[in-house]
C-alpha positions, -999 to +999 in steps of 0.1 A: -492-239-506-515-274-500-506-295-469-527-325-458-545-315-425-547-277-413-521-267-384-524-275-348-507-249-330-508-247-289-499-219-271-489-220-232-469-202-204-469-193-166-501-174-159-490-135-167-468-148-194-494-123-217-508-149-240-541-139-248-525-101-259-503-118-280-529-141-294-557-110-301-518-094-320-516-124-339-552-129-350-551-092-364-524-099-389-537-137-394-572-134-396-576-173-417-564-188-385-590-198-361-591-194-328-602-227-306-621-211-277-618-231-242-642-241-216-640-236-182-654-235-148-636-205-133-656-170-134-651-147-160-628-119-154-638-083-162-644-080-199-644-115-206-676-126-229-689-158-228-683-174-264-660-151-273-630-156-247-641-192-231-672-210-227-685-204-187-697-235-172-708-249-142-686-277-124-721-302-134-721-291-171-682-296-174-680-329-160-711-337-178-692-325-210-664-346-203-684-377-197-699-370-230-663-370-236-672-336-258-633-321-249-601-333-268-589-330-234-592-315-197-574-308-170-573-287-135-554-261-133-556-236-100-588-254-087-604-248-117-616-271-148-608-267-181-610-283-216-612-281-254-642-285-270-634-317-297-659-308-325-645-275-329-610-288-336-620-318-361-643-294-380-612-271-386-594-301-393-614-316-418-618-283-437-578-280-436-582-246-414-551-236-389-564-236-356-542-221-325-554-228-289-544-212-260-542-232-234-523-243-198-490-268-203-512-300-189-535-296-217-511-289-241-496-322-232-526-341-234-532-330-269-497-336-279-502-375-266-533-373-287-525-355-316-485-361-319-484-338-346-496-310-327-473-277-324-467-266-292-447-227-283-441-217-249-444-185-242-417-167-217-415-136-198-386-114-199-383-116-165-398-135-137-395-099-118-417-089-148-445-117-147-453-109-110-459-073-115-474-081-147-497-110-121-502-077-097-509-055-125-538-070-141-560-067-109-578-099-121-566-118-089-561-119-053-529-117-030-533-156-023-541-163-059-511-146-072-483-162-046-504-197-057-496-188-093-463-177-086-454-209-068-461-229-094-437-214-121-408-238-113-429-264-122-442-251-157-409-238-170-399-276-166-419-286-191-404-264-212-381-291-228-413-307-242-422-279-262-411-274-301-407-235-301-399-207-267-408-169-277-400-142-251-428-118-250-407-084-245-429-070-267-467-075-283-454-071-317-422-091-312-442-122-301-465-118-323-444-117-353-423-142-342-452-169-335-462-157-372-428-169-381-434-203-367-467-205-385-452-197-421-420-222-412-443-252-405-463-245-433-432-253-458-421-283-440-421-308-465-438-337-443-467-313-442-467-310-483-487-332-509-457-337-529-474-357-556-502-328-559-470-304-562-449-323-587-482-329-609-483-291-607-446-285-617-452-316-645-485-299-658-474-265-658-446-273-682-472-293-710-487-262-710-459-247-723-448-218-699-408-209-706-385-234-689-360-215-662-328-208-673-307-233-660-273-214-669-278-191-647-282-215-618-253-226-594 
């Protein structure tokens, strides 16, 4: 099915919410969609790859970046910079490509003022019992980082009203599959359609002389 631009889907949650598990689940079932990778200052955690999970740069070459106003948008999130590199995203969008980015609720709102057509899912835990031993589990982060993080979740699940979808990651496959749903849903929305391009179809398909359906039959 033919829509005008390729989707612009943006995922976000409270730090330990599991997005990037549910985003590697999602990218095996749906490998077409791409994958926008993020830049940011903060050092990589173990078994992160540059390029592959965000770009690493210094504070200079980010701000450098962003003067060269090279990110659809930045913010700081936990003393740390981050962005979305721009060319990536028109590039996808000009060859009518889904893209899905996973990035923090500031930046998901800064794309939304700039790209109003933007879908945005929050991701929840099933628990906020669950997201700080999922914090603690993960080893990635120290005691003071975590009760930073942990502080801060009032604040993001307030900014839950501003999203279009909430998924509750109780399981990989369960979000996963659900954020699939999403994807397949906004696909058939008939704003996103060329309807001329599908009525020629319908129109076309008939002159050719393929058996009508059997309207008798219809209620």
């Amino acid at each position: 099915m033919s829509y005008n631009h390729g989707l612009l889907l943006i995922l976000s949650g409270c730090s330990g919410t599991g997005k990037n598990t549910v985003l590697k689940e999602l990218l095996k079932t749906r490998p077409e969609l791409s994958y926008s990778i993020s830049a940011t200052t903060r050092a990589p955690r173990p078994g992160e790859i540059d390029g592959r999970d965000y770009f690493f740069l210094s504070v200079g070459d980010f701000l450098a970046a962003e003067s060269a106003e090279e990110f659809l948008e930045t913010a700081r999130v936990f003393d740390h910079f981050y962005g979305t590199p721009k060319r990536f995203i028109e590039g996808m969008s000009a060859l009518n490509r889904d893209v899905i980015l996973d990035i923090d609720i500031a930046g998901a709102l800064n794309v939304r003022r700039k790209k109003p057509e933007a879908v945005l899912i929050f991701l929840l835990p099933p628990s906020l019992e669950v997201l700080q031993h999922r914090l603690i589990g993960r080893g990635t982060d120290a005691a003071a980082e975590i009760k930073k993080r942990l502080a801060q979740v009032d604040v993001e699940l307030a900014a839950l009203k501003q999203y279009d979808y909430v998924v509750v990651n109780r399981s990989i496959e369960e979000a996963s599959g659900l954020i699939n749903c999403i994807l397949v849903a906004e696909t058939c929305l008939v704003r996103r359609q060329n309807t001329s391009e599908l009525i020629q179809s319908l129109r076309k398909k008939g002159e050719e002389g393929q058996e009508p359906h059997d309207l008798s039959t219809t209620r």
